[in-house]
N, C-alpha and C positions, 0 to 999 in steps of 0.2 A: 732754543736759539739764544745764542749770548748778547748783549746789549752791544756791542762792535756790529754782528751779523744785523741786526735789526735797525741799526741806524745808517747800515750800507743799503740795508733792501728800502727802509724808505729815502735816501737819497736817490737810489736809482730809480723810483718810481715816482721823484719832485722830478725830474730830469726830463723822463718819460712823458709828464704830463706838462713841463714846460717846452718841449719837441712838440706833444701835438698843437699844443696852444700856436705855437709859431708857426707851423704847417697852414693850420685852418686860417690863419689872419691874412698868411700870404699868399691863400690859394689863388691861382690863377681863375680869372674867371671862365676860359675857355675848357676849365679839367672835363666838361661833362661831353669835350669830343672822345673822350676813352669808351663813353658808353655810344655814343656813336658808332663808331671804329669796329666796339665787341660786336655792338649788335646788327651791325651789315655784315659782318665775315658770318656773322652764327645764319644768317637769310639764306647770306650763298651758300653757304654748306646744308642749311637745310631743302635747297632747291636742288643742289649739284652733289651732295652729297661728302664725306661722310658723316652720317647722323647725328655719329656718338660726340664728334667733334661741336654740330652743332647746338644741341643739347648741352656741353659743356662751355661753350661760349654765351649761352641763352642765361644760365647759372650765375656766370661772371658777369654778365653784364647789366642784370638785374640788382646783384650784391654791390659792384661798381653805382648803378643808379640810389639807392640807397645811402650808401657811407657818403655819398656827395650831396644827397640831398639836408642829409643830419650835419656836413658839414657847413653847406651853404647857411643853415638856417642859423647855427651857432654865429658863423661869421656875422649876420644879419643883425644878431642881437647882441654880441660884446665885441665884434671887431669894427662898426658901424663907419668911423672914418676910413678905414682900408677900402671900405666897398664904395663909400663917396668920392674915396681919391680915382678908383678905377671906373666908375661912370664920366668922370671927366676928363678921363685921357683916351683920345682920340684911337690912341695905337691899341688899347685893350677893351675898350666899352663892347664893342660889338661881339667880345668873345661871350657874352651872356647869351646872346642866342646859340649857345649851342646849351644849353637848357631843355629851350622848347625842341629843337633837333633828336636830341638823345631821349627825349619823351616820346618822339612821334616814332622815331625809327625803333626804340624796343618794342613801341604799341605795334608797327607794321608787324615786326617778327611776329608779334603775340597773333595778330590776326592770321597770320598762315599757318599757325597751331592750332589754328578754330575757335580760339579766344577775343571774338571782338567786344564783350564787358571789357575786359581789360584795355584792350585796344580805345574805348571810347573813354576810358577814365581818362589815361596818359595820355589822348588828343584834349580831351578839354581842359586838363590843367596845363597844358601846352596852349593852347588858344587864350589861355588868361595872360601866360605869362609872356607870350609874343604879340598883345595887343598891347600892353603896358611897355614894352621893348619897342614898339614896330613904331610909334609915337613920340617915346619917351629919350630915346637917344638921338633922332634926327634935330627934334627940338632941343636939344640940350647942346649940340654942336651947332644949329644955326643962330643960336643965342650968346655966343661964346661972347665975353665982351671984348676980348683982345686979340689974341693971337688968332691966323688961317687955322684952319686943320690940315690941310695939304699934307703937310709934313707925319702925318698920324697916317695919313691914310698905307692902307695893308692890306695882304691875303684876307687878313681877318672880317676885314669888312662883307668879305662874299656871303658868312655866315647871316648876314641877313636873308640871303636870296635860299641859302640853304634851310633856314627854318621855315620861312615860309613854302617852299617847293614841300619841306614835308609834310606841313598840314593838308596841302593839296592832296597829298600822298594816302594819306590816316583818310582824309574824307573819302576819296576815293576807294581804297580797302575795305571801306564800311559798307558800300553800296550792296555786296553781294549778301552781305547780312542782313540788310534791314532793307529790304526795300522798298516800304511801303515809306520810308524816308528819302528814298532818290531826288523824289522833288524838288528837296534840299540840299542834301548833298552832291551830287551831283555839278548842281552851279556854281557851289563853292567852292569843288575840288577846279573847277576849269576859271574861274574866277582868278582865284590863289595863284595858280600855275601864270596866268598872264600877266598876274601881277610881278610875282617871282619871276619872269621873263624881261618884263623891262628893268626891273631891280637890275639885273644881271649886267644886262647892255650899259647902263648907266654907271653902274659901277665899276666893270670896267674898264671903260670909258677914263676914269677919275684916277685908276691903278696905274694906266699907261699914261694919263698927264703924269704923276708923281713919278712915275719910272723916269719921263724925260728931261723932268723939269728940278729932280731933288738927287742931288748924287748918291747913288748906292753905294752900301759896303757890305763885306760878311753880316755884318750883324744885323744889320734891317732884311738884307734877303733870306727871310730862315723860311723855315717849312710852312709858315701860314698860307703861302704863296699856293702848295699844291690845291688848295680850295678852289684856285679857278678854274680845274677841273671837277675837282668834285663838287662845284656847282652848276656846271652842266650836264654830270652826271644823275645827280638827282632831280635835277628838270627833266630828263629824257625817261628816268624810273615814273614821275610822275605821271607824262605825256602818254607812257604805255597804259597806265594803268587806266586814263582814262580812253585811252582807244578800245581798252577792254571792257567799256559800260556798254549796258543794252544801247543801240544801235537807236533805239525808238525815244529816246529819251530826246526833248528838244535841243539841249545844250550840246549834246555828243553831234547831232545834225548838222548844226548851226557849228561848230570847230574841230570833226574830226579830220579835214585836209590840212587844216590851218595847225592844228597841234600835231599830226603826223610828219609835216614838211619842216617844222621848225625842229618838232624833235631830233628828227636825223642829220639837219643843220647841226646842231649842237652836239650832238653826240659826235660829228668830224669832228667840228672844231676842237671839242674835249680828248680827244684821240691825237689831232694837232698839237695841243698845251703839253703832251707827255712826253716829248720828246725833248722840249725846249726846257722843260722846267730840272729834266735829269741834265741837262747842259749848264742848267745855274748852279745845282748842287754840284757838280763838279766844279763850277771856278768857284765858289763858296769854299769847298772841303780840301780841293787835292791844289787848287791854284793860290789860294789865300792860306790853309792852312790852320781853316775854324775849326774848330775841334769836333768831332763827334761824336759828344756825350747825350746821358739822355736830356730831354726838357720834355716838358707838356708837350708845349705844339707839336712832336714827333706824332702826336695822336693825330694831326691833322694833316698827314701823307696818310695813313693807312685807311682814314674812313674814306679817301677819294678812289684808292685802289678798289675798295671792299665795292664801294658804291657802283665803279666804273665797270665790275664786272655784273653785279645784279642787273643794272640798268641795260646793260648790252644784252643778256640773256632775254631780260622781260622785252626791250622794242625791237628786238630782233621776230621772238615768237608773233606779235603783235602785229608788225609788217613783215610777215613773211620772208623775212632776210636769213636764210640757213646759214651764211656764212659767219654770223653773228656767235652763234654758241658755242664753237672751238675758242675762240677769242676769250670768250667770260670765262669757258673753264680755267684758261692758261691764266688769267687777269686772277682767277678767283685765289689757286694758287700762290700766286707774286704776293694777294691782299694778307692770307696765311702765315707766310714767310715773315713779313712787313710786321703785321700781330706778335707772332713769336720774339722777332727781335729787339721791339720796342719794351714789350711786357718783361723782359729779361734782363734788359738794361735799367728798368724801373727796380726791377728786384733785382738787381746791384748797387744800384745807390740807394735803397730803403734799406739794405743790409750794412751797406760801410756807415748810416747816419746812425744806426742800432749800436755799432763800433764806438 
């Protein structure tokens, strides 16, 4: 190799490594909704089928968990002010819970491969890192010394209701494995969920002041927004799951009307939000003229889809509602679609940035 070739090949590989350097610094905190996203389409298709598809989403979204977790950790240790500026902005803090999110939801999938070791790793280091979240952001916003948050508030915020409804989720999954554990898990998984219930109401409660009270534009209404359903989606995946515990267990006694009646509340209402929320992205894109290119948050339309069908399938089998499973298939579909074209537009701009 001549001395010209060799001082091309290391420039383009200073380039390379100043690209990722800048990647990792300015990772969004919300990126770990991609493994979210993979890992609820990979659920539906291992529930509805095709396998192969599932199976190759399980792949991806394992590999996705990984390079985010060696990126997070990087960032943690040489990007340090990046991540302190983004715990104190109101509009991105709460994208960290989709962390503990995309932990619980790989670990779900893993347990309906018959893998709950794995399943109870990825809940408990989700359990660390959403008690130090679950905590650590609300004080950190009721502390502010000056300005409201108001104006922060977003879609994103539901990601609390979302991690937590997962842990509910993981606890509950475990029950069929361990059960000489139910004792425990069990209260916690119904616990969790109640909590993640009024989370919900509450917050968005705080979405619709700020809708009426802070003028919208293209830019503030982007895709965070579809969370408000997929956080009643994942309340309703939950609610199933625990209508699915032994029957004898005192917790399930003591709230199975009370988690059946709310769940199928919410699962309308989440059914209600998809209608209106394709109504914004249409004055957003075709009325305003925002552009639709990729971003992260595209990952947080597709885990609501992915979500909205598992959930409909599981409380439908759950309660008896037949009408329910045509619905998830069709939903499961759209989540597929949604996957494809996000993943595709990511690998269009990862390829012109390579450019």
């Amino acid at each position: 190799m001549s001395a010209d070739a060799a001082a091309g090949a290391a420039s383009g590989q200073t380039r390379s490594l100043g690209r990722a350097a800048t990647a990792i610094k300015d990772l969004n905190p919300g990126y770990f909704a991609f493994v979210m996203a993979t890992g609820i389409v990979s659920t539906g298709t291992f529930l509805l089928g095709p396998s192969w598809l599932s199976r190759a989403l399980l792949a991806v979204a394992t590999a996705g968990l990984v390079v985010l977790s060696v990126a997070l950790v990087i960032r943690l240790v040489r990007f340090r002010p990046s991540v302190v500026a983004d715990v104190h902005a109101p509009e991105r803090v709460f994208g960290f819970f989709t962390i503990t999110a995309g932990l619980d939801v790989l670990g779900v999938r893993l347990s309906y491969a018959g893998h709950p070791l794995a399943t109870a790793i990825l809940a408990s280091v989700a359990a660390a890192v959403w008690l130090l979240l679950t905590y650590g952001v609300p004080a950190s916003l009721l502390t502010r010394p000056n300005d409201s948050v108001l104006g922060g508030v977003n879609g994103t915020w539901l990601l609390w209701v979302v991690s937590t409804q997962s842990l509910a989720l993981s606890a509950a999954a475990l029950v069929p494995a361990w059960p000489s554990q139910s004792g425990l898990l069990a209260p916690f998984a119904a616990g969790l969920w109640s909590v993640g219930l009024v989370l919900y109401l509450l917050l968005v409660s705080l979405i619709l002041l700020r809708w009426l009270t802070v003028a919208m534009t293209p830019q503030t209404l982007g895709p965070p927004y579809w969370i408000l359903m997929g956080a009643t989606a994942i309340t309703v995946l939950a609610g199933a799951k625990i209508l699915g515990l032994p029957g004898t267990l005192p917790v399930v006694r003591a709230t199975a009307s009370f988690v059946e009646g709310f769940s199928y509340a919410l699962w309308a209402f989440g059914t209600w939000w998809i209608p209106l929320l394709v109504i914004l992205g249409f004055w957003r894109h075709v009325r305003h003229h925002w552009p639709l290119t990729y971003e992260p948050a595209l990952w947080s339309v597709v885990f609501p889809l992915g979500m909205y069908s598992v959930a409909t399938l599981a409380f439908g089998k759950a309660a008896n509602l037949t009408f329910m499973e045509p619905l998830a298939r069709f939903m499961l579909w759209v989540a597929v679609a949604g996957w494809v074209m996000v993943a595709a537009a990511f690998l269009a701009r990862l390829t012109r940035r390579r450019d």
